[in-house]
N, C-alpha and C positions, 0 to 999 in steps of 0.2 A: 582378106589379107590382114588379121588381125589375131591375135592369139584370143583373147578371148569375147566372145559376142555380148556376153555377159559373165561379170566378175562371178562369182562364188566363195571368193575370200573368206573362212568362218575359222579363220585361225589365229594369230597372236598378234601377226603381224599388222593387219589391214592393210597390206597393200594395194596399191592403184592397179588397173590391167595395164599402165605405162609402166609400170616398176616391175610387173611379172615379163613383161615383154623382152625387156631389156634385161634381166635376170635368164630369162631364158636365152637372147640372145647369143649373152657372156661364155655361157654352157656350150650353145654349140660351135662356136668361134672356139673353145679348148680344142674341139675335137678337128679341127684344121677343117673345118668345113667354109662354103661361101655363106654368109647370111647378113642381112641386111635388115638393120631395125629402126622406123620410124615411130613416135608415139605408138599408139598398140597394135605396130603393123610389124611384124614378122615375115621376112621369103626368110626362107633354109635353102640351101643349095637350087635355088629357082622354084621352089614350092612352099605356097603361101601355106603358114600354117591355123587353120580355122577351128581351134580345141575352146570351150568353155572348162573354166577354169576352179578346182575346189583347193582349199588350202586346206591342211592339217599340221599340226605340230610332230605327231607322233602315233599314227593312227592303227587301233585296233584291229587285226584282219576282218572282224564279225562290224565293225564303223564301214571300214572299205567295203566289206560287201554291200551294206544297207547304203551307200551312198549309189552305187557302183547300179544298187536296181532299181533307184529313184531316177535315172537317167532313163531319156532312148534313147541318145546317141553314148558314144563313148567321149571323154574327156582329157584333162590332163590334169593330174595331180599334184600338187607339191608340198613337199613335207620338208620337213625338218629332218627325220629319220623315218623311213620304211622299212619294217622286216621283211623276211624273206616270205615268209606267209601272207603278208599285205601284197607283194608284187607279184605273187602267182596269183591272188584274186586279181588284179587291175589286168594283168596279163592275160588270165583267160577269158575277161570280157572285153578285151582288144584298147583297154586305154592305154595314156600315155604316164609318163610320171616325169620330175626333176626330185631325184633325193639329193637334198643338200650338203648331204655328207660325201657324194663325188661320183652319182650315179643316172644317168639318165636313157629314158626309152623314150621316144616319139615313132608312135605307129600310126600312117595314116597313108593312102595313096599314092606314091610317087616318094616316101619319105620312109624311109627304116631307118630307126638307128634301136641298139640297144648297148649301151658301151661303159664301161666308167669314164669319167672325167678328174681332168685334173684342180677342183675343185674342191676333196674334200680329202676322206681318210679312206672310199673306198678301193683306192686304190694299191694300197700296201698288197708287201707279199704274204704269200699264205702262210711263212714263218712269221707272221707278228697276228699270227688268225688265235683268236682264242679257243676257238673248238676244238679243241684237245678233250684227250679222257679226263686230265685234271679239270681245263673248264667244264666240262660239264656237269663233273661234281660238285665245281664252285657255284653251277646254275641252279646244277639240285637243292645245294643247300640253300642258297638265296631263297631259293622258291618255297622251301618247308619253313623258313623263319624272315615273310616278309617283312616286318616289324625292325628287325634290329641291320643295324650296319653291317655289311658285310667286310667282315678282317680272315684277314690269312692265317691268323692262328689260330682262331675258333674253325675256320674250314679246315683248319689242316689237322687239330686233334681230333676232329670226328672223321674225317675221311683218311688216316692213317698216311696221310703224305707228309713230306718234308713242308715246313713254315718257305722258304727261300723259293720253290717252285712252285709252289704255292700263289707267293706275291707277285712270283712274276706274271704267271697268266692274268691274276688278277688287275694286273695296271690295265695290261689288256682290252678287257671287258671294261675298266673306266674311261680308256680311249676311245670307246666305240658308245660311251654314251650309256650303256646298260645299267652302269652301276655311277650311282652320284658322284662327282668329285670331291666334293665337300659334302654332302650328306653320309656318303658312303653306306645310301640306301637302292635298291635295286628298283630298275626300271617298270614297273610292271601297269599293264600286263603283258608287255613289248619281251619282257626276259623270256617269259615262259614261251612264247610263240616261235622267238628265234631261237630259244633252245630245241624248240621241237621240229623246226624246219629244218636244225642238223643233227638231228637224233638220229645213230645207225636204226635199220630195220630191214636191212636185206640179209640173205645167207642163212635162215632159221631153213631147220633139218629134219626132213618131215621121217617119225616113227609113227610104222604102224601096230602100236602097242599103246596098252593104258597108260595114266601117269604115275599109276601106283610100282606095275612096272619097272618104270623107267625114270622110276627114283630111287629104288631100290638098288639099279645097275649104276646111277651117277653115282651113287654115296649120300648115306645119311645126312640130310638137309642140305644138301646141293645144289638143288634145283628154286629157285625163286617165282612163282607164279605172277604171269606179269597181265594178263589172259581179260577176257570180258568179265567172264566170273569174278576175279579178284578185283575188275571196276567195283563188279557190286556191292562186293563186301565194303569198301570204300564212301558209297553210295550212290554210284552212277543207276539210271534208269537206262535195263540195256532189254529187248524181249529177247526169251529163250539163250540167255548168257550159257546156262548149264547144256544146250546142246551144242555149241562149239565146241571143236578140237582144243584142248589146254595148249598155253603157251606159256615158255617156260625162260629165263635168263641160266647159264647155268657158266661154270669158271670151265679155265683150256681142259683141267686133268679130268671133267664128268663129261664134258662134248668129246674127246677122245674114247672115253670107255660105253659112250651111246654112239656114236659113228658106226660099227659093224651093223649096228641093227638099224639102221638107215634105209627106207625102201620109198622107190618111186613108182611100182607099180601096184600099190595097195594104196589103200585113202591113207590120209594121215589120222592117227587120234591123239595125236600130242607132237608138237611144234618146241625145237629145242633152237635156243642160239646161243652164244658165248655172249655174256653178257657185256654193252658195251663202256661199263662203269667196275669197278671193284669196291665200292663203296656204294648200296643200295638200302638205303634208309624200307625197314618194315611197317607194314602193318600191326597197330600192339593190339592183344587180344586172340592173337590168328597165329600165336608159337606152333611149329611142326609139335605133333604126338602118330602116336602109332598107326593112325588111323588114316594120318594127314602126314606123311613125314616131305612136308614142303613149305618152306616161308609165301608168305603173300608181302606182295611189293606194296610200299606207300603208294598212296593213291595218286599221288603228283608223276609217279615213275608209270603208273597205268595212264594218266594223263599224257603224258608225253611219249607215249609209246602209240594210241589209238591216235593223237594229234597227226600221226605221218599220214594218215589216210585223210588228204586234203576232204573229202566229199560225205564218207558215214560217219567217219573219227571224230570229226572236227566238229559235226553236226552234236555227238554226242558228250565231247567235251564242253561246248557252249552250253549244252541243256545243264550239264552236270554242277556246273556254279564251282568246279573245284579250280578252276584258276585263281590265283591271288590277284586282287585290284588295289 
């Protein structure tokens, strides 16, 4: 009847298992539940809660897992802020979490919850969400130049938006912690992951045609290569990159004039989607010519495109070192 059998505290805070107890408490009392807490004894609605306990301030998904397989039982976490990429790993090895920012899951026998709380900021509506097409160009750019501040005017001259919509998403992202208040330096490596945990990746439109092809039907440099291959060029270590189907970013007016040639019952040899940004920062070096008439996307956008595939993607983005730290 204790939340934790032994602390694991390794975070900023040093708290006592009396003060996670009671911290935890607080949390599920928001959610109108029964729970009862004596020094490091926690009941939740009549079920003793029995989690040893790790702390993080802000924990990398690739921390979460290595912590996540130094265990054999499952735990409960608490952070300061978790991505969404950190609670799909806790989540599929059945731990529990408290994000401080206003989110909590306790999974354990007799006890479900996964809910936000009124606790923090995760509860706003999805109008004050920065994942928008503008944010994510703000992520992008963050993510190509971690080094300097992130301003609305520098994102908005390279990404051809307005300065004013611009800022706004931008406060956004510093509500949520992403971006410093006062540094007005970006979170990382926490931006990149939770950028990549909302990166579109559905709805790509299988042709069964080359990509020379079906560059030549979108229009003259159209087509962005977002693909394994264009990892490599980048310098992902990917095997047999060159015998995958290409994938391709491409604008509404070149997915409208490649849709007729759409088929589903032939293989694909080239993968088209609308691309989910209008602002895709290139690869230098890799300009279309006659041979090639297609850009290759910055490695950060090949990063963040293979990152949705929680399992090979993710494995191959860790190896790759192109995250920013």
């Amino acid at each position: 009847m204790f939340v934790a059998a032994r602390s694991e505290s390794e975070g900023p805070s040093g708290a006592t298992t009396a003060e996670y107890s009671r911290e935890l408490g607080e949390a599920i009392e928001a959610l109108g539940l029964d729970v009862w807490v004596h020094g490091d004894h926690v009941v939740a609605d009549g079920t003793a809660i029995t989690l040893p306990v790790t702390e993080r301030a802000h924990p990398h998904p690739g921390v979460v897992a290595g912590l996540v397989a130094d265990h054999e039982y499952p735990g409960l976490m608490v952070a300061d802020r978790l991505s969404e990429s950190a609670r799909q790993v806790l989540r599929d090895a059945g731990w529990s979490w408290l994000d401080r920012r206003g989110h909590m899951r306790l999974w354990l026998p007799g006890l479900r919850i996964d809910a936000p709380i009124g606790l923090g900021q995760d509860t706003r509506s999805a109008v004050t969400s920065p994942w928008t097409p503008v944010g994510l160009e703000i992520a992008l750019h963050a993510l190509l130049h971690p080094q300097l501040e992130v301003s609305a005017r520098s994102v908005a001259r390279d990404t051809g938006r307005s300065a004013g919509g611009t800022q706004e998403i931008l406060n956004r992202f510093v509500s949520e912690g992403l971006i410093g208040s006062q540094s007005r330096l970006p979170l990382l490596p926490d931006l990149f992951w939770e950028t990549a945990s909302h990166w579109p990746d559905d709805g790509w439109m299988p042709l069964p045609i080359a990509m020379e092809e079906a560059a030549w039907i979108a229009g003259s440099d159209e087509l962005v290569r977002v693909d394994e291959r264009a990892a490599t060029l980048g310098g992902a270590r990917i095997a047999a990159a060159a015998d995958l189907p290409a994938r391709c970013y491409a604008p509404k007016a070149a997915v409208r004039r490649l849709r007729p040639h759409s088929r589903t019952d032939e293989p694909a040899r080239t993968w088209v989607r609308l691309a989910p940004v209008t602002w895709i920062p290139e690869l230098a070096g890799f300009e279309p010519d006659e041979a090639h008439p297609w850009r290759i996307a910055h490695p950060i956008v090949c990063a963040l495109r293979l990152a949705t595939d929680e399992a090979r993607g993710r494995e191959i983005v860790e190896d790759w070192g192109v995250v920013p730290e």
